[in-house]
C-alpha positions, 0 to 999 in steps of 0.5 A: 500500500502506498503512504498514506494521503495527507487528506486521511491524515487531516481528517482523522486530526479533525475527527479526533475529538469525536473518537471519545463517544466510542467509550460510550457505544450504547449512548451512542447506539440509542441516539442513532435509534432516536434519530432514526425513527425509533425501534416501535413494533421493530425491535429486532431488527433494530436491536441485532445493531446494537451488538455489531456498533459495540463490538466496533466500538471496542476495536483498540485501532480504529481511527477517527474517521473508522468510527465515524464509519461504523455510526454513519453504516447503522445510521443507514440502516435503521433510518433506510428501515424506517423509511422502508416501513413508514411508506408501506404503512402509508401506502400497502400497496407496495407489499404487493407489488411482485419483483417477478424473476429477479437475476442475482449475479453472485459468485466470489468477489473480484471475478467479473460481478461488476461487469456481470451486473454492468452488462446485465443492466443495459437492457431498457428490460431490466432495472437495476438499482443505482447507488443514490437508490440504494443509499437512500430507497425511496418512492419516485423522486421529483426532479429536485429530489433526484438531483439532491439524492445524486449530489449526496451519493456523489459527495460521498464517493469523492470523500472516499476516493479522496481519502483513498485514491487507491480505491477509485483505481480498484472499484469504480464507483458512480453515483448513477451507475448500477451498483450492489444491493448490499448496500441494502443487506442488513447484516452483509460482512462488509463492516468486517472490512472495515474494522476486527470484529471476531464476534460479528464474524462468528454470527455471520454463520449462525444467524437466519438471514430471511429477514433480511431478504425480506427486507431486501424485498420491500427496499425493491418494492418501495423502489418499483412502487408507481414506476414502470414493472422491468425486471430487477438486475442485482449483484452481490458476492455477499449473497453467495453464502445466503443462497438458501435465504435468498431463494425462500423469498425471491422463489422465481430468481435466476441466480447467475454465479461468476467464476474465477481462480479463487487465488487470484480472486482472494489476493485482489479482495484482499488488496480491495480491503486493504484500502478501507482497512487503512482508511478505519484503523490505525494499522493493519495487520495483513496477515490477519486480514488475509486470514480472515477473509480466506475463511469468510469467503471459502465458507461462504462458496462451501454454503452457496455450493451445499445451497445450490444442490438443491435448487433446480437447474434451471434457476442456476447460470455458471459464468466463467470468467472468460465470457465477459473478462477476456470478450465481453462482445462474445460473451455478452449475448451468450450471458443474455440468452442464459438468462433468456432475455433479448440481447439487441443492437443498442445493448451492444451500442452501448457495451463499450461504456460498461466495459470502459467504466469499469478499467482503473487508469493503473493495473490493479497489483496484487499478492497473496503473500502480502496477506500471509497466504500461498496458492496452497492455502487458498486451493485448499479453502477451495477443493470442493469449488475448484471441482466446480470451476473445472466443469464450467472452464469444460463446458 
């Protein structure tokens, strides 16, 4: 990792005051809820953050601007929730509003799911969720509340990138681009990438995830309430350990799963961390996060992979990461057809801007040293996947 931005160095100066409030979690914890709306006839969902900004609390080496971070993440959820739960209150219609054969691309991180979901979502037949959506899902804006939404969500992005010029090199984001629904997960692994929570990492394995995939629900049904019915495009890596939640409630979804050396995958998910590791916490420890993340990830394929033999074969599209990595003009309108939707001459007009997007001005360089790893650790982790990615690479 290059040193450190002067940028991150001032802002956690001027946030240094604010670090005392991490002495007090709980305070801080029932403020968030105040301002959220409360937990009234919602105290679970609630309730399981309190654990989880605790826990984050407790880091010894999180920064200024770390625990800022782990407030600004349970603020978005509880007050997203309660948005979520007010307008269905209003308006119950929304609860019947039917997301009919949904396409999530799932799969490990770092094997094309970005551009999976980029190429997925240029059809005018698909929606997909953009990142001013996700940050804040609400019913169909004004124009003016549009316009405030993207100019939150772009702000946002420019502090990270400021922060972390690194991280627009590795994941380009856009405020208007198509991004992943777990910003809408509650419970996803991100705040493992941000701080040493061990007890969040055990739970992740033990806790009922419908809920959440309910929830996930209603976020896409507030999103289509009033507007035109397409069908719904999402993305996320984090789905792959949930694989049986998700398809309890979304019955009818085709899940489309990207494949990739998971060594190659895991030494660049371990460099995507990295950059948020160094923005929350005042050091990092790369083996440890290397670990940790080698079991996050391999348990999550050995569930999805347990999950997936039981769905039919029809609700299942193996990706290799040569459809789209190496061809994305080959590949595209293969992908399409798998999922059985039309692919046309204006999707393929507009291919090149996906791929394009998505390429950071510098290589993306990576090691699983750095990270206290070898190739024999990760094929290991992955026996029972690599058995898998053989067939598809065959196919």
């Amino acid at each position: 990792m290059s040193a450190v931005p002067l940028a991150l160095t001032f802002a956690n100066l001027l946030l240094r005051p604010a670090l005392g409030s991490r002495r007090e979690p709980e305070r801080v914890f029932e403020r968030i809820v105040g301002k959220a709306g409360g937990a009234e006839g919602d105290e679970a969902f609630v309730e399981s953050f309190r654990p989880l900004l605790v826990e984050w609390a407790g880091d010894e080496e999180l920064s200024p601007i770390g625990w800022q971070s782990a407030q600004a993440h349970v603020r978005r959820h509880l007050t997203n929730r309660a948005r979520i739960r007010r307008l269905i209150a209003e308006q119950p219609a929304i609860a019947e509003e039917p997301i009919e054969k949904p396409v999530f691309v799932v799969g490990l991180p770092r094997t094309a799911t970005t551009l999976t979901h980029g190429v997925l979502s240029l059809s005018d037949e698909h929606r997909c969720p953009r990142l001013w959506e996700l940050l804040a899902p609400g019913l169909e804006p004004s124009p003016q509340q549009r316009q405030k939404a993207i100019t939150s969500a772009r702000r946002t992005l420019d502090g990270t990138y400021r922060l972390s010029p690194r991280f627009r090199e590795i994941h380009p984001m856009t405020a208007e681009g198509p991004e992943e629904c777990t910003f809408l997960l509650p419970h996803a692994l991100v705040p493992l990438s941000q701080a040493r929570l061990p007890e969040y990492h055990a739970r992740q394995f033990e806790r009922d995830f419908i809920p959440d995939y309910r929830h996930l629900k209603e976020c896409f049904q507030v999103l289509q309430y009033g507007r035109p019915r397409r069908r719904w495009i999402l993305k996320s890596p984090m789905h792959t350990g949930n694989l049986d939640a998700l398809l309890t409630v979304f019955p009818d979804a085709t899940l489309v799963w990207t494949h990739r050396d998971p060594a190659t995958a895991v030494a660049s998910f371990c460099s995507l961390v990295e950059c948020g590791m160094v923005l929350s916490r005042r050091t990092v420890d790369l083996p440890a996060l290397g670990a940790t993340w080698l079991d996050l990830l391999s348990r999550s394929v050995r569930r999805g992979l347990a999950a997936r033999a039981g769905f039919p074969r029809e609700a299942l599209v193996d990706v290799p990461y040569s459809w789209l990595g190496s061809d994305p003009a080959a590949g595209a309108p293969k992908l399409y057809d798998a999922v059985g939707a039309r692919w046309t001459e204006a999707d393929a007009a507009r291919l090149p801007t996906v791929s394009t997007h998505l390429r950071g001005s510098r290589p993306h360089r990576y090691d699983l040293a750095r990270y206290g790893l070898t190739r024999e650790d990760v094929e290991a982790a992955f026996a029972d996947y690599n058995t898998l990615r053989a067939e598809v690479d065959r196919a």
